[in-house]
C-alpha positions in Angstrom: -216.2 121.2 -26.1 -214.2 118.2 -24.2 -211.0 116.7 -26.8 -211.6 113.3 -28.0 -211.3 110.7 -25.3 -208.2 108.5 -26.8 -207.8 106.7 -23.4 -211.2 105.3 -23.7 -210.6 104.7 -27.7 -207.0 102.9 -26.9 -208.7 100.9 -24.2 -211.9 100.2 -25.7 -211.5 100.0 -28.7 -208.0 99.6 -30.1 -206.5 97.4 -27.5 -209.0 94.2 -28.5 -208.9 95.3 -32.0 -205.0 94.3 -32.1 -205.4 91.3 -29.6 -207.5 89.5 -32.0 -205.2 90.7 -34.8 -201.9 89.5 -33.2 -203.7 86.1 -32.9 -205.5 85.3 -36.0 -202.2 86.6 -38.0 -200.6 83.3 -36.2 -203.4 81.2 -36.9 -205.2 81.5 -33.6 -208.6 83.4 -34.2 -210.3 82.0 -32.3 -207.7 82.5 -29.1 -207.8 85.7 -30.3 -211.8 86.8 -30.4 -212.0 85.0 -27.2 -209.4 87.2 -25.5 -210.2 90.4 -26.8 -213.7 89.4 -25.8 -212.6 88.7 -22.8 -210.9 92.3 -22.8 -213.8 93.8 -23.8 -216.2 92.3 -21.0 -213.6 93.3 -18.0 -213.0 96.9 -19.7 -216.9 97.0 -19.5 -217.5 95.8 -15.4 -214.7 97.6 -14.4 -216.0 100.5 -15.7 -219.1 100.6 -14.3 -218.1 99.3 -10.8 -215.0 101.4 -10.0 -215.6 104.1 -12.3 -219.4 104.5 -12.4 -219.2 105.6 -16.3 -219.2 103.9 -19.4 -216.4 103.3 -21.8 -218.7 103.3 -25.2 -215.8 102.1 -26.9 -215.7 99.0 -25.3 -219.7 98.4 -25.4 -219.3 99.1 -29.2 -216.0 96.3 -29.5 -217.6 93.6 -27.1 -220.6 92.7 -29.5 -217.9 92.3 -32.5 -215.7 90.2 -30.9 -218.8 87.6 -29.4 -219.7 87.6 -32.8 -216.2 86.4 -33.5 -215.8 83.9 -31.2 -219.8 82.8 -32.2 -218.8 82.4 -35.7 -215.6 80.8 -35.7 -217.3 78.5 -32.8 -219.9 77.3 -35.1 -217.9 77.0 -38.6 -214.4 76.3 -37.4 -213.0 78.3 -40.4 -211.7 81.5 -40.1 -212.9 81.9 -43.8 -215.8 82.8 -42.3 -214.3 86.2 -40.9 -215.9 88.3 -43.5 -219.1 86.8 -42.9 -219.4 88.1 -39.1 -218.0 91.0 -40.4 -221.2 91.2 -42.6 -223.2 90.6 -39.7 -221.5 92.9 -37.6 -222.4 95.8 -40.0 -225.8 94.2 -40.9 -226.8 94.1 -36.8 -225.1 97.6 -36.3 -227.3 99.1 -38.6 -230.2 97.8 -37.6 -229.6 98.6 -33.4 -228.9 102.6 -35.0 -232.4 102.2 -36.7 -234.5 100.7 -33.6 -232.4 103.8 -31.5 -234.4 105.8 -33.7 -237.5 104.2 -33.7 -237.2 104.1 -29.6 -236.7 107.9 -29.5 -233.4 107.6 -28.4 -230.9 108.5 -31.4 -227.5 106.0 -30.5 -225.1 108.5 -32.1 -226.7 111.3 -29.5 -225.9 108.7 -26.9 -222.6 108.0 -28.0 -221.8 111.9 -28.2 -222.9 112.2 -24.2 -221.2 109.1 -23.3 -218.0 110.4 -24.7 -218.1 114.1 -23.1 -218.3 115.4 -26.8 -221.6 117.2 -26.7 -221.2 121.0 -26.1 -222.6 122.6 -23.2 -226.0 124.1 -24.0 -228.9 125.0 -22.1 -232.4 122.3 -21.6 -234.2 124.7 -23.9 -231.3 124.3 -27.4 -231.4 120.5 -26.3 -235.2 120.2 -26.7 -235.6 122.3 -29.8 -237.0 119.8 -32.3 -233.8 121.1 -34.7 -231.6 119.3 -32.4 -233.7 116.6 -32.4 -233.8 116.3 -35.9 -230.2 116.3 -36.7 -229.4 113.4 -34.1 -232.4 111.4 -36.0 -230.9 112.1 -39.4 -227.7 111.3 -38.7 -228.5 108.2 -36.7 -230.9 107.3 -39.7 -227.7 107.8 -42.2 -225.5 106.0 -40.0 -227.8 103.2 -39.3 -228.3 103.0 -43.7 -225.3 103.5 -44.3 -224.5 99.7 -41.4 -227.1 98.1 -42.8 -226.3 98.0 -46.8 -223.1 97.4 -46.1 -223.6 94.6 -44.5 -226.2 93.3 -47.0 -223.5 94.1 -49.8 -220.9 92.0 -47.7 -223.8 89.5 -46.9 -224.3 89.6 -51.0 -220.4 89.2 -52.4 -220.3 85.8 -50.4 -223.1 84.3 -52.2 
């Protein structure tokens, strides 16, 4: 089994995560979601032209900070900030529940995009226990999104 890929995770993931931090701490969120959108998108084409692969990371990060820059587009208040986080979770939850009902399990995906899945012959990755524990968890994960967003959703009523 491959070690976790923190040079996707830093560049995917953590380096948009602090843009947008760095600005909305100064009172620029919306400078900031744009920019680490903006991170997000070139981390995402240069990947797939130079590099031919993906950087899941950044395919996970880009929808969160659109949402960002949607959100504080539309209101204008970064009050709002917990609401697209709501969303976020709320629309996360549901794409890991249509992966399922698609027949393609996102967290499976997101294990073979990241180099984490063992190697195993055709036959062990066609067994319907595999199968099974891919569904469950994506179910789980996908559950687990989806109420919290609704219980976000819920607390700003």
């Amino acid at each position: 089994m491959k070690t976790i890929p923190w040079k996707q995770f830093i560049i995917g993931a953590i380096i948009p995560v602090a843009i947008y931090a760095c600005f909305h701490h100064y009172g620029y969120a919306l400078l900031g979601a744009m920019l680490a959108a903006g991170w997000g998108l070139i981390v995402v084409v240069v990947n797939h032209l130079f590099a031919k692969k993906a950087n899941f990371f950044a395919y996970l990060a880009l929808p969160f900070a659109l949402i960002e820059v949607v959100v504080l587009l539309v209101t204008r208040s970064p009050a709002f900030f917990l609401a697209s986080t709501a969303i976020n979770h709320a629309l996360w939850g549901l794409v890991f529940l249509g992966s399922v009902l698609i027949g393609r399990p996102l967290t499976l995906i997101m294990t073979e995009a990241m180099g984490m899945l063992p190697d195993m012959s055709e036959e062990h990755k066609q067994a319907p226990a595999f199968r099974n524990f891919w569904v469950y968890l994506t179910l789980l994960w996908g559950l687990a999104d989806f109420i919290t967003g609704l219980v976000l959703i819920a607390s700003q009523l």
